[in-house]
C-alpha positions as CSV (number, residue, x, y, z in Angstrom):
1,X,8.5,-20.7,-9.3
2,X,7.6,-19.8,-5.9
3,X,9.7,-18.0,-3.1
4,X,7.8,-18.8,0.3
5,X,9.8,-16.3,2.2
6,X,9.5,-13.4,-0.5
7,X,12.9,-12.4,-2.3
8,X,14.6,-9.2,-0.1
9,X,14.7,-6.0,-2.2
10,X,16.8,-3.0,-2.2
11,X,14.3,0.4,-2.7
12,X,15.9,3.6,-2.8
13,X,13.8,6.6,-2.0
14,X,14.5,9.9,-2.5
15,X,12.8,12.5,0.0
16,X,10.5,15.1,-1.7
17,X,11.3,18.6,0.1
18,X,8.2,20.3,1.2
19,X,9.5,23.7,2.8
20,X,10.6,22.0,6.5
21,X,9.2,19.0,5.4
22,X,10.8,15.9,3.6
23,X,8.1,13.9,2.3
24,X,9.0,10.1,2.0
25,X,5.3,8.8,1.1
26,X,3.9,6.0,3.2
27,X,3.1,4.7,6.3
28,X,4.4,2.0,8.6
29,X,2.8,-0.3,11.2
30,X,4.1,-2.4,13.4
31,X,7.0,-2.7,15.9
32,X,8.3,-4.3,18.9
33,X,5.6,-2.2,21.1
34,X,2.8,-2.6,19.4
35,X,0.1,-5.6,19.0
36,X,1.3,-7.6,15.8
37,X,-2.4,-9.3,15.9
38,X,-3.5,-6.1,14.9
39,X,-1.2,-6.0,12.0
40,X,-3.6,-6.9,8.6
41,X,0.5,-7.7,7.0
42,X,2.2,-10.0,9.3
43,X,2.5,-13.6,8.3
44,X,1.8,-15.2,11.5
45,X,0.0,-12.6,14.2
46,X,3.9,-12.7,16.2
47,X,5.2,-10.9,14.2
48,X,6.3,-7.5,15.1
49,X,8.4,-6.0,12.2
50,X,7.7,-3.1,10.7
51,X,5.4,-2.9,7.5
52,X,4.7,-0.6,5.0
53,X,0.5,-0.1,5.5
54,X,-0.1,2.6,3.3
55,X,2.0,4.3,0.4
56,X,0.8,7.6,-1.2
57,X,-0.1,7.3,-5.0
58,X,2.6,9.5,-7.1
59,X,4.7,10.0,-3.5
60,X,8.6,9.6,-3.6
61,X,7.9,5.8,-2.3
62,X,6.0,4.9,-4.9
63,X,8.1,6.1,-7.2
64,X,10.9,3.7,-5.8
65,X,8.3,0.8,-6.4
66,X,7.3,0.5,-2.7
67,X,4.2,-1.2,-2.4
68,X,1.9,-2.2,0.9
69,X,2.7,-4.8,2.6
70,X,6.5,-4.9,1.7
71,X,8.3,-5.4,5.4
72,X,10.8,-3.1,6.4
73,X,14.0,-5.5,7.2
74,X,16.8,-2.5,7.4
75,X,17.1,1.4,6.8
76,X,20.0,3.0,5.8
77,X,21.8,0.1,7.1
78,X,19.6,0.3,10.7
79,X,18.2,-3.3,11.6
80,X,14.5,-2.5,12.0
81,X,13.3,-5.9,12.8
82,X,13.4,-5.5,16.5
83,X,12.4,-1.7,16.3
84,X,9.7,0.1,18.3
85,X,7.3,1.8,16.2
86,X,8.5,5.4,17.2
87,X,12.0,4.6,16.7
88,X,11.5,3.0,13.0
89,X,9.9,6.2,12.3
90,X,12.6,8.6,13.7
91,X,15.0,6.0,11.5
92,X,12.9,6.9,8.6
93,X,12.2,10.7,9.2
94,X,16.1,11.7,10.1
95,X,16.3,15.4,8.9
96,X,19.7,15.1,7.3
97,X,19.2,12.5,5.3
98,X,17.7,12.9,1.7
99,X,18.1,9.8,0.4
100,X,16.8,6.7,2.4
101,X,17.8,3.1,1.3
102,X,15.6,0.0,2.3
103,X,15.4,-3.5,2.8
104,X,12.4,-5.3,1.9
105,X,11.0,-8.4,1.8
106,X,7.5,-8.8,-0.5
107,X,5.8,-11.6,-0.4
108,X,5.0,-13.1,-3.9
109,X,1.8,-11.6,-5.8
110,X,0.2,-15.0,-5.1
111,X,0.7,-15.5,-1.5
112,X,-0.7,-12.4,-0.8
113,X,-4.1,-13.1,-3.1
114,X,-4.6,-16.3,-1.3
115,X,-4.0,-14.0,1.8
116,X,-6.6,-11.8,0.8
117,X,-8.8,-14.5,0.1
118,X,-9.3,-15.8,3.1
């Protein structure tokens, strides 16, 4: 069985308070400003969605089951897929919001080995 356009999950991540600080563990590239060819996720080098480049080990993300690579579709019910990169991060970093739901799509395990591969 093999899903070519990766099956979208719902993550649920739950901001860790650090004093003023509320951590959500990882990093995003991408966005409608920025150069998608210098993207190491996107499918073709177009593409200028948001994706998740870098997730802290332990880190409230991770904990969701967030992994690099997934591609941020929506947040909190936000369409990020025609976001600039400053604004998916404000969408992301909002100070009253605890609790941050996601869309994702992850491309299967073995898409992203032949990926890697070449």
């Amino acid at each position: 069985y093999r899903d070519p356009g990766g099956q979208p999950q719902r993550i649920e991540i739950c901001k860790l308070r650090q004093g003023e600080h509320l951590i959500l563990g990882f990093s995003i590239g991408g966005g409608i400003d920025q150069d998608p060819g210098q993207n190491p996720f996107s499918e073709d080098k177009s593409d200028k969605g948001i994706y998740v480049t870098r997730v802290t080990p332990g880190g409230p993300a991770e904990v969701a089951g967030l992994i690099m690579g997934d591609k941020v579709m929506q947040v909190n019910g936000w369409d990020m897929t025609m976001v600039t990169h400053d604004q998916a991060r404000k969408r992301l970093t909002k100070k009253n919001e605890d609790i941050v739901r996601l869309l994702v799509t992850r491309k299967s395990l073995e898409q992203a080995v032949r990926h890697s591969m070449m």
